[in-house]
Backbone as JSON Lines, residues from 0, in Angstrom:
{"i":0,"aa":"X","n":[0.84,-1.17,0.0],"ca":[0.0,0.0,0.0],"c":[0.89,1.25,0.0]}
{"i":1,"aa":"X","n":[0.45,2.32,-0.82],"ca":[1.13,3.28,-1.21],"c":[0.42,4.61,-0.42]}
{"i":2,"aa":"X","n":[1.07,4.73,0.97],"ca":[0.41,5.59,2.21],"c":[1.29,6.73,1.8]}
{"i":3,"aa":"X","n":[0.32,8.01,2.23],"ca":[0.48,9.28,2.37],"c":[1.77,9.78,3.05]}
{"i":4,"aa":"X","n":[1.64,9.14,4.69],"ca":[2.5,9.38,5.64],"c":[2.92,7.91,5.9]}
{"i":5,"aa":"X","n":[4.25,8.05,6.58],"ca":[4.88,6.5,7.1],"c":[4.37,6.28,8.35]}
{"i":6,"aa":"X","n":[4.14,4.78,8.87],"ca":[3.92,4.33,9.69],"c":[2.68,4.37,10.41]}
{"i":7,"aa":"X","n":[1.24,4.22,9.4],"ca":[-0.04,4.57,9.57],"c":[-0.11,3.96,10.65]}
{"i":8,"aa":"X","n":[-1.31,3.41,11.76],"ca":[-2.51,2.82,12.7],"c":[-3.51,1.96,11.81]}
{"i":9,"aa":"X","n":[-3.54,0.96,11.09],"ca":[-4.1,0.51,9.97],"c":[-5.53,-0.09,10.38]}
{"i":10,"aa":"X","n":[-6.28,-0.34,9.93],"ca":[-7.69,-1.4,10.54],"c":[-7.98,-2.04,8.97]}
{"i":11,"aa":"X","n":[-8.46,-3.03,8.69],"ca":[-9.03,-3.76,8.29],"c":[-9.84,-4.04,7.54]}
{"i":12,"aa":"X","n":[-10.73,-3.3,6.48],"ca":[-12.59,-3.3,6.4],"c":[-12.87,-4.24,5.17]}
{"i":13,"aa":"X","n":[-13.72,-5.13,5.25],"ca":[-14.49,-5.52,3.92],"c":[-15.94,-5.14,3.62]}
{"i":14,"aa":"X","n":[-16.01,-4.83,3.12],"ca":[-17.22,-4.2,2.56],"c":[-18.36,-4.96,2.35]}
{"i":15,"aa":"X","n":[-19.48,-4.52,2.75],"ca":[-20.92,-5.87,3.43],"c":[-21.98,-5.24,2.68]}
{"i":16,"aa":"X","n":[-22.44,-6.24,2.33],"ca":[-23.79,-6.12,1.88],"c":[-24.36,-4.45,2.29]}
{"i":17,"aa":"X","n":[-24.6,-4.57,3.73],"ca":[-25.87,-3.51,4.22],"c":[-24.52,-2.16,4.0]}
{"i":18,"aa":"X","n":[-23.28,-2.39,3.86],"ca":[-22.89,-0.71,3.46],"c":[-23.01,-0.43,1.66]}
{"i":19,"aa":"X","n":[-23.82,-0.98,1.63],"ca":[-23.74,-0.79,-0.49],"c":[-25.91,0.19,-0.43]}
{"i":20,"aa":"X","n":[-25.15,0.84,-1.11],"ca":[-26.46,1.61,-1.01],"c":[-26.94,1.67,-2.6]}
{"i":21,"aa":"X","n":[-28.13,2.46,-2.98],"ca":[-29.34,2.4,-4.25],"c":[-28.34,2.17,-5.05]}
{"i":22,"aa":"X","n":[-26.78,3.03,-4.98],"ca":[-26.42,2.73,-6.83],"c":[-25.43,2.1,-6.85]}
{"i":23,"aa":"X","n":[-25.24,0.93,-5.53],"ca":[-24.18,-0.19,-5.7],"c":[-22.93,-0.27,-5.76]}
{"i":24,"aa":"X","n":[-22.93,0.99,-5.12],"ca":[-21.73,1.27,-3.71],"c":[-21.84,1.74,-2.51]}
{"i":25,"aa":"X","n":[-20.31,1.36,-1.65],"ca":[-20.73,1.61,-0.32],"c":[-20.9,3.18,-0.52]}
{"i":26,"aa":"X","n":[-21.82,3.69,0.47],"ca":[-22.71,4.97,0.86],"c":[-21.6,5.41,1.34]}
{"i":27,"aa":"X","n":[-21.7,7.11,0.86],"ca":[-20.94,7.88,1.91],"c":[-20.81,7.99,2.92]}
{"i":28,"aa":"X","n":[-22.13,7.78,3.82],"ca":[-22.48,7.9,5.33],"c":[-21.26,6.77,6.07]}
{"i":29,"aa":"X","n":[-21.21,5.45,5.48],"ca":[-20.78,4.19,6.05],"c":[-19.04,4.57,6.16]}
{"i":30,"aa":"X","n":[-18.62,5.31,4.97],"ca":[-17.51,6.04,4.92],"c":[-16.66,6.05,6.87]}
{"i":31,"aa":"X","n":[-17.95,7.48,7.19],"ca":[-18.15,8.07,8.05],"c":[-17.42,6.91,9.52]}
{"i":32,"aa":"X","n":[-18.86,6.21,9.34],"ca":[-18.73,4.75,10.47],"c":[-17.06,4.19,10.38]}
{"i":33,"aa":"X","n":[-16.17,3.99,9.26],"ca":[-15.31,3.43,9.09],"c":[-14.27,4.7,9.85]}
{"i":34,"aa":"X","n":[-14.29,5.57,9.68],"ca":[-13.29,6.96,10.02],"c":[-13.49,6.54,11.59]}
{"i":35,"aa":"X","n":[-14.83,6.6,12.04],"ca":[-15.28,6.72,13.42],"c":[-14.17,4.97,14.43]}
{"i":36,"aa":"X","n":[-14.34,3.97,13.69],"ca":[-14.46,2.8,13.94],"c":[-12.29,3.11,13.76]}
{"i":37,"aa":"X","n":[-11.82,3.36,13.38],"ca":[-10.04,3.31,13.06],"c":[-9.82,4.33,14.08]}
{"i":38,"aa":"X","n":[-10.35,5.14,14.09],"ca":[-10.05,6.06,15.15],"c":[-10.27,5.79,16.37]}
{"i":39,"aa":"X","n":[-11.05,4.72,16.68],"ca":[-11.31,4.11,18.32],"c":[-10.56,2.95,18.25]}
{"i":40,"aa":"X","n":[-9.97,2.23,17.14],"ca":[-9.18,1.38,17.07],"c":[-7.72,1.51,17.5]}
{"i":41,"aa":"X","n":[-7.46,2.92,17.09],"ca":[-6.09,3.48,17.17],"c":[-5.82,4.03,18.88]}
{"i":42,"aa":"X","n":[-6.52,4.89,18.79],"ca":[-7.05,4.92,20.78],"c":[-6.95,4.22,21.44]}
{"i":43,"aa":"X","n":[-7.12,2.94,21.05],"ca":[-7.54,1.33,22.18],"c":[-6.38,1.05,22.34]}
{"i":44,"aa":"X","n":[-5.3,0.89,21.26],"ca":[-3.89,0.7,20.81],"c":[-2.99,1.65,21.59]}
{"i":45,"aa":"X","n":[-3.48,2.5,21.93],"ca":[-2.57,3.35,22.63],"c":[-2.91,3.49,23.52]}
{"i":46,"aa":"X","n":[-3.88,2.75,24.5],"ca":[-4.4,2.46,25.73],"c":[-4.79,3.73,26.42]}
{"i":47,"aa":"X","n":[-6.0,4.31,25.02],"ca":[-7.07,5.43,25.59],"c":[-8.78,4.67,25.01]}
{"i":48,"aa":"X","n":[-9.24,3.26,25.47],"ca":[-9.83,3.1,24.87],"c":[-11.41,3.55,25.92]}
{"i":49,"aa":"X","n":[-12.25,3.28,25.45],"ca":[-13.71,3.81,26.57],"c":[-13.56,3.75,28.01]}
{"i":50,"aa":"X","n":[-13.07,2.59,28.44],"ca":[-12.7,2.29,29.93],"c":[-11.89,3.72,30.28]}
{"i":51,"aa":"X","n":[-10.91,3.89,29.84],"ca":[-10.15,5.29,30.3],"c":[-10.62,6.3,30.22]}
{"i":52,"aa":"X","n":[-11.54,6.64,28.94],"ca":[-12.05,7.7,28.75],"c":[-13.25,7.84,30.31]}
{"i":53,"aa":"X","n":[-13.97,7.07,30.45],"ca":[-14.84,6.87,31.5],"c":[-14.31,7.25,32.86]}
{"i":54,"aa":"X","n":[-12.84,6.12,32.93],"ca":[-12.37,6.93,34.6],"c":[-11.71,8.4,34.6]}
{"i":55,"aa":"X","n":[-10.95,8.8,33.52],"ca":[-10.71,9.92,32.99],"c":[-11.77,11.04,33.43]}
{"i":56,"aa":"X","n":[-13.02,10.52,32.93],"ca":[-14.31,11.52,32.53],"c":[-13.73,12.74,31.93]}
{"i":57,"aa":"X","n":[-13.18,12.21,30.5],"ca":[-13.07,12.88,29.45],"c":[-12.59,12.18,27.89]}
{"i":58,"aa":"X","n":[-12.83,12.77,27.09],"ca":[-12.92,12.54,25.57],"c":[-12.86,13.01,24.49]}
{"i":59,"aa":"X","n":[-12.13,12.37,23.53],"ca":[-11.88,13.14,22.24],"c":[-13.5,13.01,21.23]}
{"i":60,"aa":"X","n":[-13.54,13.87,21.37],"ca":[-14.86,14.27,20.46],"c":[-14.95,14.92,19.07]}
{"i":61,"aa":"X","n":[-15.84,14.47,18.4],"ca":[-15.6,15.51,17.01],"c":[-15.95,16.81,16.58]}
{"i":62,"aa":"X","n":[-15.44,17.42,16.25],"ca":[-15.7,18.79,15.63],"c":[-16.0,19.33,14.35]}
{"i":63,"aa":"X","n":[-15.08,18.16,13.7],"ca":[-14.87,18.46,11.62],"c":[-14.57,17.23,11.47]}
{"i":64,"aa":"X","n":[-15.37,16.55,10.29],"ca":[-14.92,15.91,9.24],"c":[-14.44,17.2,7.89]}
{"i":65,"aa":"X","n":[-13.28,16.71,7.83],"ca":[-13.26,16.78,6.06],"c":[-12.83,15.73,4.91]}
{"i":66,"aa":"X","n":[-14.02,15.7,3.94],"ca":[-13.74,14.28,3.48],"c":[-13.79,14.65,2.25]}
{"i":67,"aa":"X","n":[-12.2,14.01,0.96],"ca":[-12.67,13.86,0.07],"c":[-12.78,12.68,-0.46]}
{"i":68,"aa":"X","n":[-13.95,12.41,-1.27],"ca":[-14.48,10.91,-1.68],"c":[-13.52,10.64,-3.19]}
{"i":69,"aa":"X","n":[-12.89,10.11,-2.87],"ca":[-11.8,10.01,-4.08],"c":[-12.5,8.82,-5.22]}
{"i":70,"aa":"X","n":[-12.74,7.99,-4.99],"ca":[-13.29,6.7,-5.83],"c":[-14.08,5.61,-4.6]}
{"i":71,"aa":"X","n":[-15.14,4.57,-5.66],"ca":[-15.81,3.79,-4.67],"c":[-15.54,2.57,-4.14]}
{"i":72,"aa":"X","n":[-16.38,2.62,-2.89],"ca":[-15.97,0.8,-2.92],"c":[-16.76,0.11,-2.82]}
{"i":73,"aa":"X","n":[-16.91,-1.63,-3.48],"ca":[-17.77,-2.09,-3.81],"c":[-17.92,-3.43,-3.24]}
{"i":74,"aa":"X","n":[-18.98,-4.02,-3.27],"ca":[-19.06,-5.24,-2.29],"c":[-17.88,-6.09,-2.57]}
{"i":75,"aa":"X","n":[-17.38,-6.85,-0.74],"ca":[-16.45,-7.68,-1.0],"c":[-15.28,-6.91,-1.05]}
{"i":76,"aa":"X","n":[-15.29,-5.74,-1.45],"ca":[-13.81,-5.11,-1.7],"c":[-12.82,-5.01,-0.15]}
{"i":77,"aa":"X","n":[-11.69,-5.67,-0.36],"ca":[-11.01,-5.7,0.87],"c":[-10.06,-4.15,0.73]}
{"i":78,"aa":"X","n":[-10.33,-3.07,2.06],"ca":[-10.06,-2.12,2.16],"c":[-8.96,-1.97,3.4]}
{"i":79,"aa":"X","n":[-7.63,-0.94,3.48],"ca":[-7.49,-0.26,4.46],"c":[-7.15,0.62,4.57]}
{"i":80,"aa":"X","n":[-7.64,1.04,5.92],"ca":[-7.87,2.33,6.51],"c":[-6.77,2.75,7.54]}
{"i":81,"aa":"X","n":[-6.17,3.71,6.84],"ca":[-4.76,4.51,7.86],"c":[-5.01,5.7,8.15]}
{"i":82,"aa":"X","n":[-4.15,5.59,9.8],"ca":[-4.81,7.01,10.15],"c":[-3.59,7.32,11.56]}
{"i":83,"aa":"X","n":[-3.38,8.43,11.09],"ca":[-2.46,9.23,12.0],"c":[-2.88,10.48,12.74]}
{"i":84,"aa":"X","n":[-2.38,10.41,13.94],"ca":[-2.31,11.94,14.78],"c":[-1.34,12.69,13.99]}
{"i":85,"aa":"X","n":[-1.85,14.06,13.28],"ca":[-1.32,15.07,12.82],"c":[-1.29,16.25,13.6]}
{"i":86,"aa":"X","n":[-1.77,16.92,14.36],"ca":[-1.61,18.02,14.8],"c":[-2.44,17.83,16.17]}
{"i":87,"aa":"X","n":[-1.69,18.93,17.39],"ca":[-2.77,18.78,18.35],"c":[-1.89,20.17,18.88]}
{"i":88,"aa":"X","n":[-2.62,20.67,19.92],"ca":[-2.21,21.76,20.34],"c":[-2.08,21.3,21.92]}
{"i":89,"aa":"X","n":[-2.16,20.04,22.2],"ca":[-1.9,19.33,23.66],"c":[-2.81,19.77,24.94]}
{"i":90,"aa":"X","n":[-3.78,20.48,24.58],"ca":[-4.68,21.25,25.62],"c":[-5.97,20.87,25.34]}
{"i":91,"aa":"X","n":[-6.69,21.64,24.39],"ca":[-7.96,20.65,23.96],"c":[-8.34,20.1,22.47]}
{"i":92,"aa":"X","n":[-7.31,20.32,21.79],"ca":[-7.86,20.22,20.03],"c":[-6.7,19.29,19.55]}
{"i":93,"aa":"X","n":[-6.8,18.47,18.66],"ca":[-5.99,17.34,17.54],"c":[-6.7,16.77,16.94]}
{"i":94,"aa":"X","n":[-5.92,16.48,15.41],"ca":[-6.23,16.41,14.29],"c":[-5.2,15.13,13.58]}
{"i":95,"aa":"X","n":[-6.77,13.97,13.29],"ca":[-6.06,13.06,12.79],"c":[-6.13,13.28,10.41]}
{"i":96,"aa":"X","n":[-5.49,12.45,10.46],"ca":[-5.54,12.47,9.04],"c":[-5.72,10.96,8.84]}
{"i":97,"aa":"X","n":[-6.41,10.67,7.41],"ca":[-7.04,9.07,7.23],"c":[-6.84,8.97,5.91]}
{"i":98,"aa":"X","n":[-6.71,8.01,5.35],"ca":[-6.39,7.68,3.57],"c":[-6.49,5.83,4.03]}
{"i":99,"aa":"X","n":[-8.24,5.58,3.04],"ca":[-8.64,4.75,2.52],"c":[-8.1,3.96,1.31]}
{"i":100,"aa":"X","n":[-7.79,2.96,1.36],"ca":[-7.22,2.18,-0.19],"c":[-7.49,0.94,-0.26]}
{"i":101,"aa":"X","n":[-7.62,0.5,-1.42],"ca":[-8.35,-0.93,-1.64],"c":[-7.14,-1.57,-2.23]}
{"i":102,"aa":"X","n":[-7.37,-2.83,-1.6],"ca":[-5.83,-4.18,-1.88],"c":[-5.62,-4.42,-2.64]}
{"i":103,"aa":"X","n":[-6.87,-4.69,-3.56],"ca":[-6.47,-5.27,-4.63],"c":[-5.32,-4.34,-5.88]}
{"i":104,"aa":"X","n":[-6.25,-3.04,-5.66],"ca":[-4.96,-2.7,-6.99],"c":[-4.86,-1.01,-6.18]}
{"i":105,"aa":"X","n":[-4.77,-1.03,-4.91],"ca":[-3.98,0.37,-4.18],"c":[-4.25,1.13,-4.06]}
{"i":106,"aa":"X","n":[-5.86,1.78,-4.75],"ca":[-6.4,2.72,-4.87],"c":[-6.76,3.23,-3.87]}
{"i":107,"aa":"X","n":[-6.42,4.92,-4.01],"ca":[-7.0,5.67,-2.53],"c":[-8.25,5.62,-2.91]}
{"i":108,"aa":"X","n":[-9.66,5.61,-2.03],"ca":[-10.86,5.81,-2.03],"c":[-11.0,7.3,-1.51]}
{"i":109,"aa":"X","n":[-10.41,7.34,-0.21],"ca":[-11.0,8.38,0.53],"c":[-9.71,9.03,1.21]}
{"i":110,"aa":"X","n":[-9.43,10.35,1.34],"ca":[-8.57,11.18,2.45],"c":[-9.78,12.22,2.99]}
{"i":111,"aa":"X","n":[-9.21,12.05,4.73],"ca":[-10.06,12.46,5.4],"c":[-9.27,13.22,6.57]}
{"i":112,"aa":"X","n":[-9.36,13.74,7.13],"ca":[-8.94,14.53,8.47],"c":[-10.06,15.08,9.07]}
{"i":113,"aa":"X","n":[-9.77,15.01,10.62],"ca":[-11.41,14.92,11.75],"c":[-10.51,15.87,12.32]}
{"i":114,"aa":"X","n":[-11.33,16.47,13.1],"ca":[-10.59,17.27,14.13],"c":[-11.13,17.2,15.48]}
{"i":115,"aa":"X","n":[-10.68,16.94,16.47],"ca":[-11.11,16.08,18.17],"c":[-10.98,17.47,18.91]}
{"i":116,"aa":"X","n":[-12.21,17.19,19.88],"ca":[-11.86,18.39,21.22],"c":[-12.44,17.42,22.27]}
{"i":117,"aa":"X","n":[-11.41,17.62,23.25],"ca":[-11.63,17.16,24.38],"c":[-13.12,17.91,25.21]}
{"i":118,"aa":"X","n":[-13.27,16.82,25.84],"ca":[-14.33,17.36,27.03],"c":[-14.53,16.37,27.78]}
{"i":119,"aa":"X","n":[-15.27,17.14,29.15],"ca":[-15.51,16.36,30.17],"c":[-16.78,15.44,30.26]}
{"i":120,"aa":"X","n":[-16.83,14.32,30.21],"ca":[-18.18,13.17,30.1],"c":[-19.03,13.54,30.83]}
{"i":121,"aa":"X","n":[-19.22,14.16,32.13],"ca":[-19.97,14.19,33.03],"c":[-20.85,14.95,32.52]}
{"i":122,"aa":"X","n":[-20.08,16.59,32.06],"ca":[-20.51,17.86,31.73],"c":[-20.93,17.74,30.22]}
{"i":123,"aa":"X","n":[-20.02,17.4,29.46],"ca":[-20.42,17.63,27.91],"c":[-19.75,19.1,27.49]}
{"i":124,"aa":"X","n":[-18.84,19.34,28.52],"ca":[-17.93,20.95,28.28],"c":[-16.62,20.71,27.88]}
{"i":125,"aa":"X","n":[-16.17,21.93,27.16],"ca":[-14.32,21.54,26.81],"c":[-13.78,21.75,28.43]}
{"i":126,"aa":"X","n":[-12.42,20.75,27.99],"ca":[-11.56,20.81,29.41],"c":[-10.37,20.2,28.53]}
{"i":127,"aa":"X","n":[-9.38,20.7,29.37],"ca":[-8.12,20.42,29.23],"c":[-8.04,18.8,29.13]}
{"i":128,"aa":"X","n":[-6.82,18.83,28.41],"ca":[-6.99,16.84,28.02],"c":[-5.68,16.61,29.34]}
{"i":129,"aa":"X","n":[-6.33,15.3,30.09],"ca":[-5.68,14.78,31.2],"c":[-4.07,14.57,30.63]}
{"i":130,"aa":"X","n":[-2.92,14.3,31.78],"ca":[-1.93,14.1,31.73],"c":[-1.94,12.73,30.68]}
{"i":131,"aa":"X","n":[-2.68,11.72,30.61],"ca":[-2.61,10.48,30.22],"c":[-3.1,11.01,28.7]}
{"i":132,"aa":"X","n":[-3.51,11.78,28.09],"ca":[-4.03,11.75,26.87],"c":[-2.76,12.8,26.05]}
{"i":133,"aa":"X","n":[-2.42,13.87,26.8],"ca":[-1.1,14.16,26.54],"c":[0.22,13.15,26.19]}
{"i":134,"aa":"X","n":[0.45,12.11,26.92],"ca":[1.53,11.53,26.8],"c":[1.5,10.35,25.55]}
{"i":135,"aa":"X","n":[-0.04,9.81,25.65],"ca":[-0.23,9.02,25.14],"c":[-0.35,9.86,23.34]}
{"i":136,"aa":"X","n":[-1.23,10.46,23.37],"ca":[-1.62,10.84,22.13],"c":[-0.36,11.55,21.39]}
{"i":137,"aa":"X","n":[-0.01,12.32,22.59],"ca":[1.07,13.04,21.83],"c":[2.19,11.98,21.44]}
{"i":138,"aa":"X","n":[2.79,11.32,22.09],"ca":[3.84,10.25,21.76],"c":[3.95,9.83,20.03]}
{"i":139,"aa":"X","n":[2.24,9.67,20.0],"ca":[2.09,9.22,18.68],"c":[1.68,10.46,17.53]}
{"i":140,"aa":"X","n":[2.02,11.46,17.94],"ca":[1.93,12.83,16.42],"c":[2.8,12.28,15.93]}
{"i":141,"aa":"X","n":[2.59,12.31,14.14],"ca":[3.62,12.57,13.61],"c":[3.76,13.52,12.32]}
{"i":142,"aa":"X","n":[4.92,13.98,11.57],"ca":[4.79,15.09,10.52],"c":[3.8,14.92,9.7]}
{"i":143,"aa":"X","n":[2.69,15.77,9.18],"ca":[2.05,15.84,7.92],"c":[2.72,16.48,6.77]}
């Protein structure tokens, strides 16, 4: 696979029946689910997964998708999904970047970048991101 940046967070996806929508590809929306689903994958991996976020009582939340839909994907198509911490300002905001590609012949589908703000679970307010999301998250920025 011919990645953007070195040393992606990779996940997995094959493409199912119920993500193929009226004109017989997967739906943009399902896109979405896949961005959502690598990005809690990559978290878990770096041992910020729900359990922490919970005793924490705090979380990376979304703010921005930006997505461009480069080409489709179609049932069966074996896909992956890379995704890096690009930017964070270590207080309450970071920004991952994502690039979709299919195995068989390498194609990017999708580049995407989200942008996360912390907050507190209890409240649903911004707050500073704990010592543990600093070390952890930050450890893993790397250049865009």
């Amino acid at each position: 696979m011919k990645w953007d940046l070195e040393n992606p967070f990779v996940c997995d996806i094959r493409v199912q029946p119920e993500d193929i929508d009226e004109l017989g590809h997967a739906n943009n929306a399902v896109y979405v689910r896949w961005l959502e689903r690598c990005a809690w994958e990559h978290s878990g991996a770096l041992g910020l997964g729900l359990p922490e976020y919970q005793q924490l009582n705090r979380a990376m939340v979304v703010m921005r998708h930006e997505i461009d839909y480069l080409a489709a994907g179609y049932l069966d198509d074996d896909l992956q999904m890379g995704t890096w911490i690009v930017s964070w300002d270590s207080k309450l905001r970071m920004t991952r970047q994502f690039q979709l590609s299919r195995q068989r012949d390498g194609a990017t589908l999708l580049r995407a970048r989200t942008t996360f703000a912390c907050v507190e679970l209890s409240s649903g307010r911004p707050r500073r991101m704990p010592v543990e999301f600093v070390e952890k998250y930050g450890g893993a920025i790397v250049s865009a």
